[in-house]
C-alpha angles and dihedrals in degrees: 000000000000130000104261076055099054092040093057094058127094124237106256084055086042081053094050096038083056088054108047097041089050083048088044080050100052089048106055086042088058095044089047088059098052084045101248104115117117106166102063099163079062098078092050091046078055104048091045087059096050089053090045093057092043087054105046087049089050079057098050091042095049081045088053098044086045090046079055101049086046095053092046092051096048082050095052086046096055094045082067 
């Protein structure tokens, strides 16, 4: 999953995708302990989506709190 993927997803997908990668993850570290796992590249590829997703909603989180402090300051402007 790239970025432009991730970013064109809502919050409540971005919610379930979370959930089901970290669940994925538990799995094939479990299978890498008893000695199955067979697609190791898997679990990084894993762990680098789960960043991803925590990255793009730090950014929508730092735009909303920046599109606040804009519209409090043009208020304040045009209170005089």
């Amino acid at each position: 999953m790239n970025a432009a993927e991730v970013r064109q997803l809502t919050e409540s997908q971005l919610a379930e995708t979370l959930t089901d990668l970290h669940a994925e993850w538990r799995h094939l570290r479990f299978q890498e302990a008893v000695g199955q796992l067979t697609a190791t590249a898997r679990i990084g590829q894993i762990r680098r989506d789960i960043a991803r997703i925590h990255t793009i909603r730090t950014e929508r989180e730092h735009d909303a709190e920046l599109r606040a402090a804009i519209a409090a300051r043009q208020t304040v402007a045009q209170r005089g």
